[in-house]
PyMOL Python script that loads the backbone (N, CA, C, O; Angstrom):
from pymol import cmd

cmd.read_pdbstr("""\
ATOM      1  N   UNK A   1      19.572  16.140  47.760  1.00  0.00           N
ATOM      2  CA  UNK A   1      20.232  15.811  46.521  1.00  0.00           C
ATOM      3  C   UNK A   1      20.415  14.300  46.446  1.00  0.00           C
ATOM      4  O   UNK A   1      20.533  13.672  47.498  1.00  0.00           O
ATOM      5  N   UNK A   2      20.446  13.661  45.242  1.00  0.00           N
ATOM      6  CA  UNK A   2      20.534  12.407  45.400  1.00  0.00           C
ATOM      7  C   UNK A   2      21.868  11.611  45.150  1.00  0.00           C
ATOM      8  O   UNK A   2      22.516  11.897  44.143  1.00  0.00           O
ATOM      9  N   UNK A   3      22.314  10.642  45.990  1.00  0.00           N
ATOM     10  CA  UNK A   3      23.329  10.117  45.585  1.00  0.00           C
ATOM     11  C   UNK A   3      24.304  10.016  44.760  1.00  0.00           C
ATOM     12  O   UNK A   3      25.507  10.159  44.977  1.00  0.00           O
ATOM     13  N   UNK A   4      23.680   9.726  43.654  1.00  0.00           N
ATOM     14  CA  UNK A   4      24.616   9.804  42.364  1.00  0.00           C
ATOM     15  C   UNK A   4      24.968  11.567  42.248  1.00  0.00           C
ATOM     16  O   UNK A   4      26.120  11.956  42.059  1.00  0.00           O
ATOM     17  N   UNK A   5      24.007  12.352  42.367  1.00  0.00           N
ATOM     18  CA  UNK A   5      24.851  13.789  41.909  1.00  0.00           C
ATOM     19  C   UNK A   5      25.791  13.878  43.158  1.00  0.00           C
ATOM     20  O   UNK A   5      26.809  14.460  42.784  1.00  0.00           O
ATOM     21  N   UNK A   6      25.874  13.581  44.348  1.00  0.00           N
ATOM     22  CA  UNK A   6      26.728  13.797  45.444  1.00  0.00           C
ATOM     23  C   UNK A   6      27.981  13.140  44.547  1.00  0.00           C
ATOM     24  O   UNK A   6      28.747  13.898  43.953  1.00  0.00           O
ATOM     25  N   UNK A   7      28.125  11.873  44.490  1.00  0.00           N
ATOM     26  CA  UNK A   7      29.223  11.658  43.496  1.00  0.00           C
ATOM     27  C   UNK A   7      29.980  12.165  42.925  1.00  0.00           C
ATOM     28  O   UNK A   7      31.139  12.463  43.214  1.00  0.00           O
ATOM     29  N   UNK A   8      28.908  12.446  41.303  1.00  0.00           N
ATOM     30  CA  UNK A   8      29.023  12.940  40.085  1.00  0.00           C
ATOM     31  C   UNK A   8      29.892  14.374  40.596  1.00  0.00           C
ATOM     32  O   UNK A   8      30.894  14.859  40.070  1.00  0.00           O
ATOM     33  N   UNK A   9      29.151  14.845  41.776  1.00  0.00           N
ATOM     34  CA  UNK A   9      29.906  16.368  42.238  1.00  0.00           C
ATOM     35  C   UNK A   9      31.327  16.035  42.803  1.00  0.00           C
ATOM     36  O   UNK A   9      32.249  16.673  42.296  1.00  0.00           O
ATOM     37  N   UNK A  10      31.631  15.147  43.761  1.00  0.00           N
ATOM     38  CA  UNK A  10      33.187  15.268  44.534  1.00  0.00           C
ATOM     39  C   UNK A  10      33.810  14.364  43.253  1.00  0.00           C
ATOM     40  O   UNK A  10      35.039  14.330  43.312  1.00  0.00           O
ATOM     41  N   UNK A  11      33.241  13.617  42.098  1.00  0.00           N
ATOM     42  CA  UNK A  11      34.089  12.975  41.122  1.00  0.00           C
ATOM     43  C   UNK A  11      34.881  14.545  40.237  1.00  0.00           C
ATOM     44  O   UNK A  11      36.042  14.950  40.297  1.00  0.00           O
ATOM     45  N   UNK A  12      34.005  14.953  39.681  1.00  0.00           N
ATOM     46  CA  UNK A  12      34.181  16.248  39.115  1.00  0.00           C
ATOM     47  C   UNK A  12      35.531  17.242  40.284  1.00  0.00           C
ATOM     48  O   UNK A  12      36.647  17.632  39.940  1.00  0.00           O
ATOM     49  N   UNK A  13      35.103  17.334  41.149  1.00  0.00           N
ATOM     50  CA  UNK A  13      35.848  18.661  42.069  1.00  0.00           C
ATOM     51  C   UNK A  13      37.409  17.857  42.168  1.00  0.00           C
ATOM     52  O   UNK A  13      38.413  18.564  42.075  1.00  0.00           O
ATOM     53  N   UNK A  14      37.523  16.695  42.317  1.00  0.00           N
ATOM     54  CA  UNK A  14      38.451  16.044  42.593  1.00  0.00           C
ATOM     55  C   UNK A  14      39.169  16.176  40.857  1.00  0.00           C
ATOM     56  O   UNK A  14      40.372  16.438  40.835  1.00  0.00           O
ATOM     57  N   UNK A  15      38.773  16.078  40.086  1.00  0.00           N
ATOM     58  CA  UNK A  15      39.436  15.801  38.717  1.00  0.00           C
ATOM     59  C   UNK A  15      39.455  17.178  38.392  1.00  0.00           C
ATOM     60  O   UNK A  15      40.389  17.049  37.600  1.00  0.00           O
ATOM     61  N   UNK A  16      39.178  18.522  38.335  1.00  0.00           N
ATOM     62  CA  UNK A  16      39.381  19.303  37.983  1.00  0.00           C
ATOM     63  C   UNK A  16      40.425  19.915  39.130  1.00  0.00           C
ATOM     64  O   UNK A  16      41.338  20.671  38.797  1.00  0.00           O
ATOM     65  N   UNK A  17      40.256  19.612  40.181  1.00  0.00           N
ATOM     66  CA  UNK A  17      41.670  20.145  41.356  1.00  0.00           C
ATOM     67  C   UNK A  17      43.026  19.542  40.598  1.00  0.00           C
ATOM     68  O   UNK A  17      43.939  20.367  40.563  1.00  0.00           O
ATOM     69  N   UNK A  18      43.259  18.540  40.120  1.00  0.00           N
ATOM     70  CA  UNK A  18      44.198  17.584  39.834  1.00  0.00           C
ATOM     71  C   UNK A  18      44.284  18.428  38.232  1.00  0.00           C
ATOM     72  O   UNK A  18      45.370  18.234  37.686  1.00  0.00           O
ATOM     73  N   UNK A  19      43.848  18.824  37.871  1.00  0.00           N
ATOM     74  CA  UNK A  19      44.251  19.422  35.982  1.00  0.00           C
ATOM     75  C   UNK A  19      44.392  20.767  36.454  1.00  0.00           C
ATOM     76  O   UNK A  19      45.403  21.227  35.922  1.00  0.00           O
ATOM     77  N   UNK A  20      43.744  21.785  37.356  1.00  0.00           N
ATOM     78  CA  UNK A  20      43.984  22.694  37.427  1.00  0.00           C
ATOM     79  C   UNK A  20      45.160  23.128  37.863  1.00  0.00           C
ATOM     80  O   UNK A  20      45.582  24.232  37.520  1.00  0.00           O
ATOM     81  N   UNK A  21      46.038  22.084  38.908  1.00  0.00           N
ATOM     82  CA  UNK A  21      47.181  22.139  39.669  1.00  0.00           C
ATOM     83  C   UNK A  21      48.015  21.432  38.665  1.00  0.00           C
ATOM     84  O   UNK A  21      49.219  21.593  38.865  1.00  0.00           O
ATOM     85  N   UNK A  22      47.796  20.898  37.923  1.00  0.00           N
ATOM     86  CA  UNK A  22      48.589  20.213  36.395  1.00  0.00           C
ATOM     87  C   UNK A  22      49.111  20.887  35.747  1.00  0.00           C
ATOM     88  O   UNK A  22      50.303  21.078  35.503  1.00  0.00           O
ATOM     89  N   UNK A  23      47.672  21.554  35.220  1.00  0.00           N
ATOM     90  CA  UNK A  23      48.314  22.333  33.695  1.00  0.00           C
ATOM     91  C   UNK A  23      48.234  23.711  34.035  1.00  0.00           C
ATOM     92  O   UNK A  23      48.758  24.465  33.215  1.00  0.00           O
ATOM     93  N   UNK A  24      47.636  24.309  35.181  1.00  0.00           N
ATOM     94  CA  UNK A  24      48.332  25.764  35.186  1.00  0.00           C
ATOM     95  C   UNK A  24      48.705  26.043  36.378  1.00  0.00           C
ATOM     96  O   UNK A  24      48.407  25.547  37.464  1.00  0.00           O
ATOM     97  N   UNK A  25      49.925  27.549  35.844  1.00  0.00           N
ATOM     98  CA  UNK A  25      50.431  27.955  37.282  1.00  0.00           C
ATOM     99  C   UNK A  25      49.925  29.554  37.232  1.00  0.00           C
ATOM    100  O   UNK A  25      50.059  30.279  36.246  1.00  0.00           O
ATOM    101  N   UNK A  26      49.390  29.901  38.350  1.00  0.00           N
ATOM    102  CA  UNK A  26      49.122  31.391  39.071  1.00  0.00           C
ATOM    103  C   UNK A  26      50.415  32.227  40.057  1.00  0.00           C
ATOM    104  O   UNK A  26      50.986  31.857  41.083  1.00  0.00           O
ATOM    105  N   UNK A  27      50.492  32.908  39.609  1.00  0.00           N
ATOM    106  CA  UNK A  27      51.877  33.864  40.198  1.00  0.00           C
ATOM    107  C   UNK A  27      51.646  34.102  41.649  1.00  0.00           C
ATOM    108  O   UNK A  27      50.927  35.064  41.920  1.00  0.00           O
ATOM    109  N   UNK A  28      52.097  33.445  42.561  1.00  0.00           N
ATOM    110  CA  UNK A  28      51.575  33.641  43.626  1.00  0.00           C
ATOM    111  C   UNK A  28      50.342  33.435  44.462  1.00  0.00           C
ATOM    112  O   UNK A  28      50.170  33.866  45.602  1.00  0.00           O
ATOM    113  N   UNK A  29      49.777  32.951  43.975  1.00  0.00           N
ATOM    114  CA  UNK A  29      48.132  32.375  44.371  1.00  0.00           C
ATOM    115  C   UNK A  29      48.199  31.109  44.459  1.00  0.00           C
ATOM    116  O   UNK A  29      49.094  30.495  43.878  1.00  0.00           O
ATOM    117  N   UNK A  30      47.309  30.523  45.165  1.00  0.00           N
ATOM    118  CA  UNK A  30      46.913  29.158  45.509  1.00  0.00           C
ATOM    119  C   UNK A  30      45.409  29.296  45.343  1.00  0.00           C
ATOM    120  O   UNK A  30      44.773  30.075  46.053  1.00  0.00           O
ATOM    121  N   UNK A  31      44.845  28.551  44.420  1.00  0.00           N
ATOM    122  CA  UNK A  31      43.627  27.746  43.894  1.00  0.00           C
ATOM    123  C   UNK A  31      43.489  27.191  43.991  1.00  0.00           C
ATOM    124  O   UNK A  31      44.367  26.421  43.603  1.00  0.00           O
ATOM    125  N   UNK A  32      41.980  26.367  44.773  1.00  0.00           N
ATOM    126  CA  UNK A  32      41.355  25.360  44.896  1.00  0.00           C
ATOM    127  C   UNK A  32      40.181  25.286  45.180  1.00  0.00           C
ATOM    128  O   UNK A  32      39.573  25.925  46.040  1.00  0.00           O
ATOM    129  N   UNK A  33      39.667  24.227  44.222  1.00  0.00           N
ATOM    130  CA  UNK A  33      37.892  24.105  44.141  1.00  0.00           C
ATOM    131  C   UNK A  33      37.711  23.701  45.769  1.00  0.00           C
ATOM    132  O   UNK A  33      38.350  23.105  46.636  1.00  0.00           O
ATOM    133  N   UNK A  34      36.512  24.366  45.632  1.00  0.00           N
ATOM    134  CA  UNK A  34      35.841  24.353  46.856  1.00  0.00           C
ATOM    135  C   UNK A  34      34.419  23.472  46.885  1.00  0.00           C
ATOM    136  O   UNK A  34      33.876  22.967  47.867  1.00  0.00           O
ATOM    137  N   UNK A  35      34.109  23.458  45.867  1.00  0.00           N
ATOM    138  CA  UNK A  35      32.853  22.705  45.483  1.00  0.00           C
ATOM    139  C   UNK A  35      32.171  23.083  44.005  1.00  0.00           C
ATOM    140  O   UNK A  35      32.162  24.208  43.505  1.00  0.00           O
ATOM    141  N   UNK A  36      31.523  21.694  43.347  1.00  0.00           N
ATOM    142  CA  UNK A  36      31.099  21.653  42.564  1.00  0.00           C
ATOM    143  C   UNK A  36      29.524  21.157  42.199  1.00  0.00           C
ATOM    144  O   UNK A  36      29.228  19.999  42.496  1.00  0.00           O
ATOM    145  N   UNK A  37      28.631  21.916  41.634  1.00  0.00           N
ATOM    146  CA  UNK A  37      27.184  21.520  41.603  1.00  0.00           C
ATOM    147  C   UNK A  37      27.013  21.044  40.226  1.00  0.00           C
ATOM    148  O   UNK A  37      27.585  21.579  39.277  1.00  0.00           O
ATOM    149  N   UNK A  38      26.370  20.222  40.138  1.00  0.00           N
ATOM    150  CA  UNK A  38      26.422  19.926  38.570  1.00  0.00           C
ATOM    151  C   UNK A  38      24.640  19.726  38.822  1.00  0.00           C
ATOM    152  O   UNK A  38      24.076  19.407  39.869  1.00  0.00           O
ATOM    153  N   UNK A  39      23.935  20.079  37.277  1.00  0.00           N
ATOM    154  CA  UNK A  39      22.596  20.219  37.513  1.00  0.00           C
ATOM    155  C   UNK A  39      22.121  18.539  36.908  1.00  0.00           C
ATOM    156  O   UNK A  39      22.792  17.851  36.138  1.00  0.00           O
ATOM    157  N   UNK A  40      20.940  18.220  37.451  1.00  0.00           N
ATOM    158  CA  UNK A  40      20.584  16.917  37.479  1.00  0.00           C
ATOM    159  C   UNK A  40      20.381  16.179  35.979  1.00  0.00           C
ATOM    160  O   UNK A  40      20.561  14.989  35.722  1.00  0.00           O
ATOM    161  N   UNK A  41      19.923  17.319  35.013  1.00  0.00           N
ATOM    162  CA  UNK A  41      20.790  16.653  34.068  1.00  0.00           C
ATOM    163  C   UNK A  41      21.876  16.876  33.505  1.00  0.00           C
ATOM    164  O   UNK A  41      21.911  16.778  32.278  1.00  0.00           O
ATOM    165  N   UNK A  42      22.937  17.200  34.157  1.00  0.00           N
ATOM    166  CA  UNK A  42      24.123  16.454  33.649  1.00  0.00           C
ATOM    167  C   UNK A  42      25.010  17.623  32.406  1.00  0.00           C
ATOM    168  O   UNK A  42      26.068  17.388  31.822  1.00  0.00           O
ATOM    169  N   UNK A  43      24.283  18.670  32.319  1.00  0.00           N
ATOM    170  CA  UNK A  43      24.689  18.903  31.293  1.00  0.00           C
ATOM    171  C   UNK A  43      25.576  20.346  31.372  1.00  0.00           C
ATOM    172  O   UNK A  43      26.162  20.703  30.350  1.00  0.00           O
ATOM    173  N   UNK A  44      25.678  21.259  32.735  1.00  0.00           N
ATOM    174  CA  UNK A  44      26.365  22.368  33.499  1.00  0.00           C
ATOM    175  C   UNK A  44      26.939  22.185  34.844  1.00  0.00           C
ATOM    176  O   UNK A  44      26.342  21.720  35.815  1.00  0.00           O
ATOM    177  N   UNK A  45      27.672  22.434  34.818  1.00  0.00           N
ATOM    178  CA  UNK A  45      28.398  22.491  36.371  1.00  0.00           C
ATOM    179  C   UNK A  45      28.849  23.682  37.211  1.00  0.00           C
ATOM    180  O   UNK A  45      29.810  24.248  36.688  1.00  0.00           O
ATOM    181  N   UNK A  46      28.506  24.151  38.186  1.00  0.00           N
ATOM    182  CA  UNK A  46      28.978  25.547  38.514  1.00  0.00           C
ATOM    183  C   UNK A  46      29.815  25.034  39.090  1.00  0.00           C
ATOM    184  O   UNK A  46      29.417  24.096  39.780  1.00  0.00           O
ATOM    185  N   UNK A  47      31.093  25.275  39.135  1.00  0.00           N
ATOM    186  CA  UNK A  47      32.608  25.153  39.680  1.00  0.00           C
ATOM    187  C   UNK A  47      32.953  26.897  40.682  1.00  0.00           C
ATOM    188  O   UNK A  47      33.057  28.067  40.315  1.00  0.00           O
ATOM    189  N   UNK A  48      33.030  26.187  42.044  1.00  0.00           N
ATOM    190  CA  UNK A  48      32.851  27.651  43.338  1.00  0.00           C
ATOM    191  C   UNK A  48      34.950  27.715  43.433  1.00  0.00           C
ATOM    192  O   UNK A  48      35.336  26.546  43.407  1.00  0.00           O
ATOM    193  N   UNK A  49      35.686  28.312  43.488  1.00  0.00           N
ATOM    194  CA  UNK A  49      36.817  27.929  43.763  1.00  0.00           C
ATOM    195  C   UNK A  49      37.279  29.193  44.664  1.00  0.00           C
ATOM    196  O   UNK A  49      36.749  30.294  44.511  1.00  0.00           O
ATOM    197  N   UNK A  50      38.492  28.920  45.787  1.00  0.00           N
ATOM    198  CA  UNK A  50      39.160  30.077  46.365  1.00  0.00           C
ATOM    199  C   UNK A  50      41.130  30.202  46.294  1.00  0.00           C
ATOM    200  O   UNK A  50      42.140  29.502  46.377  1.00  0.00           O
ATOM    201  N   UNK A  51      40.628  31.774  46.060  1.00  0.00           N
ATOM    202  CA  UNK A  51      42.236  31.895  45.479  1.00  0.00           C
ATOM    203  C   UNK A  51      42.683  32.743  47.132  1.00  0.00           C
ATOM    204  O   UNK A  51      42.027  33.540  47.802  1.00  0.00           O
ATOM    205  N   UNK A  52      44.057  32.148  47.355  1.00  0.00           N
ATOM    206  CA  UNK A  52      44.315  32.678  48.278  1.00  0.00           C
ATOM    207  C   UNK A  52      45.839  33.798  47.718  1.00  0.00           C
ATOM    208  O   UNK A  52      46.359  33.939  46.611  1.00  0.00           O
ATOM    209  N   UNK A  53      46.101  34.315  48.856  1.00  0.00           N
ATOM    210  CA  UNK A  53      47.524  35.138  47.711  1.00  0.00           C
ATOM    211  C   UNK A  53      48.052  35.699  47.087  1.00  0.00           C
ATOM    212  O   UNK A  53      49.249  35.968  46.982  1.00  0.00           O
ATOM    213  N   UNK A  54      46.642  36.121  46.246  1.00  0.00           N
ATOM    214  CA  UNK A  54      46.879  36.869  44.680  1.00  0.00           C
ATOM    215  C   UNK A  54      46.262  38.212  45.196  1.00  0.00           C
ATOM    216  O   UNK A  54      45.209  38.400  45.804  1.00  0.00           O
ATOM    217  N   UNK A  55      47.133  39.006  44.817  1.00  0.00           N
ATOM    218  CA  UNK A  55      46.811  40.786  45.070  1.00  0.00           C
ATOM    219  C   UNK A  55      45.850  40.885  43.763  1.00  0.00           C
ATOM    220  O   UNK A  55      45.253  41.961  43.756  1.00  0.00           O
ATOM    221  N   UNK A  56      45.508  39.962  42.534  1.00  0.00           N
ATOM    222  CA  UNK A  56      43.775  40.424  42.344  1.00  0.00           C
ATOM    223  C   UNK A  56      43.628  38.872  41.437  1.00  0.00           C
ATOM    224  O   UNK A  56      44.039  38.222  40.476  1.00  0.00           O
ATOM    225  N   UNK A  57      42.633  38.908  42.687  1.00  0.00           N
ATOM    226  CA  UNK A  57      41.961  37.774  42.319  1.00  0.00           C
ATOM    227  C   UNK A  57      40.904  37.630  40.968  1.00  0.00           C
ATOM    228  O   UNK A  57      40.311  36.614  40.607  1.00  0.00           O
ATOM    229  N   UNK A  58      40.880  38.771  40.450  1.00  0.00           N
ATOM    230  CA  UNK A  58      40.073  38.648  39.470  1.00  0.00           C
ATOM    231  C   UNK A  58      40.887  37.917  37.688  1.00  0.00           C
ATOM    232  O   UNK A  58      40.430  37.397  36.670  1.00  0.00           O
ATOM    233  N   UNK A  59      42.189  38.288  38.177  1.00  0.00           N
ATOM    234  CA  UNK A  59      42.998  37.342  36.844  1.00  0.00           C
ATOM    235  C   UNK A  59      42.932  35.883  36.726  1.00  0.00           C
ATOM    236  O   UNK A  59      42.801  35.105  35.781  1.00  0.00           O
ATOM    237  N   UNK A  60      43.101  35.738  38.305  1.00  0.00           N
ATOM    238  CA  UNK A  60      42.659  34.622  38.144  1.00  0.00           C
ATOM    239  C   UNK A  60      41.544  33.744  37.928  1.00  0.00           C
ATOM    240  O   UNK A  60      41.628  32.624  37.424  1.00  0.00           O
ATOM    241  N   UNK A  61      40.669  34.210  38.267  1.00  0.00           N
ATOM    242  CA  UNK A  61      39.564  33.689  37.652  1.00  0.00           C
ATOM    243  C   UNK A  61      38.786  33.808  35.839  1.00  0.00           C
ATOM    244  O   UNK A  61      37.942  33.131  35.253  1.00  0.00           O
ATOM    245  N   UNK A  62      39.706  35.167  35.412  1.00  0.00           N
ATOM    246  CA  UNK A  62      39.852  35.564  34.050  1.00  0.00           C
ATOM    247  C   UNK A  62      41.157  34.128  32.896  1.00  0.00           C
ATOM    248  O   UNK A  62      41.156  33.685  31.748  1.00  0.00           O
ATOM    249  N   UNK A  63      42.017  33.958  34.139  1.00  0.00           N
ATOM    250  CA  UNK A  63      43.069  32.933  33.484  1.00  0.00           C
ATOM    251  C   UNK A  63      42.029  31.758  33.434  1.00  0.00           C
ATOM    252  O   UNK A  63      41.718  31.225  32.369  1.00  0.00           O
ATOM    253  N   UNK A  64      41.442  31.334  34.810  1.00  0.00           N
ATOM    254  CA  UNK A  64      40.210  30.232  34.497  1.00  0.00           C
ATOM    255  C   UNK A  64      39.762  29.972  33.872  1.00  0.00           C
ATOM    256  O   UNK A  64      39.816  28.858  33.351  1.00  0.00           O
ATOM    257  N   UNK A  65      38.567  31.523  33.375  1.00  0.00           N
ATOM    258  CA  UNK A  65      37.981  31.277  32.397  1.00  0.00           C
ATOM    259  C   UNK A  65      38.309  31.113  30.801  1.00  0.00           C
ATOM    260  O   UNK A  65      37.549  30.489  30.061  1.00  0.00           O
ATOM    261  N   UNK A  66      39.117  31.529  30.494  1.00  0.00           N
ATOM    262  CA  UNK A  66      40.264  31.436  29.429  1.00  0.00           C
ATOM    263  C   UNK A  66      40.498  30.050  28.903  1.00  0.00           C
ATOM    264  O   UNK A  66      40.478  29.648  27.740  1.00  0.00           O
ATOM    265  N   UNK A  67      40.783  29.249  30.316  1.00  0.00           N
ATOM    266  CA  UNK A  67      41.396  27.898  29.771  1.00  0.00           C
ATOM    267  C   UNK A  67      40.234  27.189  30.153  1.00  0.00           C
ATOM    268  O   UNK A  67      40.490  26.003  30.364  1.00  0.00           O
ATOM    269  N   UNK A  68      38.997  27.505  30.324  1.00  0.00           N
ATOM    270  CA  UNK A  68      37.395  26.334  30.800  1.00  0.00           C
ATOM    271  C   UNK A  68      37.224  25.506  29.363  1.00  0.00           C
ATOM    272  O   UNK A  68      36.706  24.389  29.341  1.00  0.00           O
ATOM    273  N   UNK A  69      37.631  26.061  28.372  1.00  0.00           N
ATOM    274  CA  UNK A  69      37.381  24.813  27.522  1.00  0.00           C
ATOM    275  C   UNK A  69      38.233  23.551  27.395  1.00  0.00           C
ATOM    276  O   UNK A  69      37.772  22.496  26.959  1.00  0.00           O
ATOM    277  N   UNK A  70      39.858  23.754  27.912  1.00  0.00           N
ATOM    278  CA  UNK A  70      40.974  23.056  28.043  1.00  0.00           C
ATOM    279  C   UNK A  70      40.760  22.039  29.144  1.00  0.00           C
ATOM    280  O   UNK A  70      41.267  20.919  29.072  1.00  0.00           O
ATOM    281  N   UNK A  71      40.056  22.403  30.101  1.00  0.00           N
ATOM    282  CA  UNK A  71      39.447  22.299  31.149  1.00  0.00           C
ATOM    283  C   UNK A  71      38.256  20.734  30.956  1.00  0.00           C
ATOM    284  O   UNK A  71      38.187  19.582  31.386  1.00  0.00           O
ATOM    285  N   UNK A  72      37.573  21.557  30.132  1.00  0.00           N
ATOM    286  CA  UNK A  72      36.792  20.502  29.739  1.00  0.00           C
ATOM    287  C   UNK A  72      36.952  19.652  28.863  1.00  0.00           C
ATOM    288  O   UNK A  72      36.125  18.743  28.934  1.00  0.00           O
ATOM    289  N   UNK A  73      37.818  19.551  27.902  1.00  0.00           N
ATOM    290  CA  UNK A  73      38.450  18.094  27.535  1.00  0.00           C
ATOM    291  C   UNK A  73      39.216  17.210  28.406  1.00  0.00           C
ATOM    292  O   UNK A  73      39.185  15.987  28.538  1.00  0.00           O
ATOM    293  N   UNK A  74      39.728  17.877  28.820  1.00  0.00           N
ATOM    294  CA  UNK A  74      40.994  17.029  30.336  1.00  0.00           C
ATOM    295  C   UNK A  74      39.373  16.359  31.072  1.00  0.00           C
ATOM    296  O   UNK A  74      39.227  15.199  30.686  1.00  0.00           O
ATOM    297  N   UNK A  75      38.700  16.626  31.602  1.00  0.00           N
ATOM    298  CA  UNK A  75      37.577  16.420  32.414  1.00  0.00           C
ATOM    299  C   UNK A  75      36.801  15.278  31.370  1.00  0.00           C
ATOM    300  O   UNK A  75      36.368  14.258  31.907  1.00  0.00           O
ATOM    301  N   UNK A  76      36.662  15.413  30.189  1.00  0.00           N
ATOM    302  CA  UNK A  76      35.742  14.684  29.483  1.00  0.00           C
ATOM    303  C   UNK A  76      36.832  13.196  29.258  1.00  0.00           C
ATOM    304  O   UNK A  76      36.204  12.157  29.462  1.00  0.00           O
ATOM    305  N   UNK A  77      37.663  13.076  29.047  1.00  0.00           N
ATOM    306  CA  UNK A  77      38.777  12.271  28.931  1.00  0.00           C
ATOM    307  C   UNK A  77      39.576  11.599  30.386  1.00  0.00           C
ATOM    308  O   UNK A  77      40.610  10.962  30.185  1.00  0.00           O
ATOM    309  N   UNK A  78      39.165  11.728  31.570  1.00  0.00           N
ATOM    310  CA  UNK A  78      39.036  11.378  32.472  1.00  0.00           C
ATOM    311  C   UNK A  78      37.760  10.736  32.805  1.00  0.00           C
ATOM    312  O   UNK A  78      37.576   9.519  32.834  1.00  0.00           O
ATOM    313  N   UNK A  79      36.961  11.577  33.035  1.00  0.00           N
ATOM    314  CA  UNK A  79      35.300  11.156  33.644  1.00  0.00           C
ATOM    315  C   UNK A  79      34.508  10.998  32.696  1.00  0.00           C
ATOM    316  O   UNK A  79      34.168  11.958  32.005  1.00  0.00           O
ATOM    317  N   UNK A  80      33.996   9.576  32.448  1.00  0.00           N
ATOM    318  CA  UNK A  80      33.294   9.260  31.644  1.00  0.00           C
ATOM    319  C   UNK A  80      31.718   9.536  31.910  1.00  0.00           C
ATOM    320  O   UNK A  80      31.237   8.869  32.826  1.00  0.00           O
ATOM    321  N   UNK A  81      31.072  10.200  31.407  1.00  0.00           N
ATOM    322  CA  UNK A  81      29.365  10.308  31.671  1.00  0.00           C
ATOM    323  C   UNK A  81      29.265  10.591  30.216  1.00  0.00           C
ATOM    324  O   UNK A  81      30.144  10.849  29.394  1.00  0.00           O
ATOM    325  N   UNK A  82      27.520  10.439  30.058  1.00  0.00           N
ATOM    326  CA  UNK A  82      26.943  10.291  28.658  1.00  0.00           C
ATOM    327  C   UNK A  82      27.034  12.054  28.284  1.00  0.00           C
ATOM    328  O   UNK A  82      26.820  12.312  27.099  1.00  0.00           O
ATOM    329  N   UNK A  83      27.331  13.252  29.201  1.00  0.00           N
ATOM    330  CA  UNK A  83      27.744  14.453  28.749  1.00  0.00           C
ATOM    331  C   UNK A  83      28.535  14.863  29.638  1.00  0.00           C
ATOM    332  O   UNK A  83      28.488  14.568  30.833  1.00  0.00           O
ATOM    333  N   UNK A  84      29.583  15.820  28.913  1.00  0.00           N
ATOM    334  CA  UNK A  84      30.447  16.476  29.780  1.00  0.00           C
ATOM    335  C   UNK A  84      29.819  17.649  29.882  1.00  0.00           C
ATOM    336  O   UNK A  84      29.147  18.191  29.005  1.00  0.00           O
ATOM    337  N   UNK A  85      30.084  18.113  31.163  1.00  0.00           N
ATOM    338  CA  UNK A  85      29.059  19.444  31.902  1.00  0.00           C
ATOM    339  C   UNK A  85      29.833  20.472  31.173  1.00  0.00           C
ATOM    340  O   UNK A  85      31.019  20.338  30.871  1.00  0.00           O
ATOM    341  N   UNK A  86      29.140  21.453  30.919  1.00  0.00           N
ATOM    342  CA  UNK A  86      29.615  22.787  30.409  1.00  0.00           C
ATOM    343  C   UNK A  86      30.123  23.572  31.684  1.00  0.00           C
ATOM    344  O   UNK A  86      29.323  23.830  32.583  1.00  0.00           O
ATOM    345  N   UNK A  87      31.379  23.933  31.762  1.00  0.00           N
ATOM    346  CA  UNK A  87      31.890  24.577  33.429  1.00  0.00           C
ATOM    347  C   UNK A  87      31.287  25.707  33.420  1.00  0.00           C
ATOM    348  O   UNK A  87      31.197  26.310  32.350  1.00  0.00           O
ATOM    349  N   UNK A  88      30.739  26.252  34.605  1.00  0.00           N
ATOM    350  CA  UNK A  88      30.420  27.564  34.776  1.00  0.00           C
ATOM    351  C   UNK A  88      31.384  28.395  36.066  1.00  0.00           C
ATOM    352  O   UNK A  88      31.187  29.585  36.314  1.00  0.00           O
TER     353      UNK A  88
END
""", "prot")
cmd.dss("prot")
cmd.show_as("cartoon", "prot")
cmd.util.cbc("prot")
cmd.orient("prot")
């Protein structure tokens, strides 16, 4: 992988840990990105994350997906690139 996406990836994982622990709370669970791939151009990101805690982990990742567009303004308004990745 080349440099800049190594970046572009711990810039991303780092700014979405920091909004996710911001703006939402999980009942008992602890969330945190684990890693982020963003494709070389620039334009998707698969976001990997682990919930520890939660008797079902599947809300939480349903609450995730819920707020991925909230997600991605906080992210676009932080990290400047010529596109903000669509979260996956």
């Amino acid at each position: 992988m080349k440099h800049r996406l190594l970046r572009v990836n711990e810039l991303l994982k780092r700014e979405l840990s920091i909004a996710i622990t911001r703006d939402l709370t999980f009942d008992g669970a602890l969330v945190t990105v684990n890693q982020v791939d963003v494709t070389p151009d620039l334009k998707s990101a698969h976001v990997f994350v682990s919930v520890l805690g939660s008797k079902t982990p599947f809300a939480v990742t349903e609450k995730l997906e819920e707020n991925r567009v909230m997600l991605q303004n906080e992210l676009s308004r932080k990290v400047v690139l010529k596109y903000t990745p669509h979260l996956i």
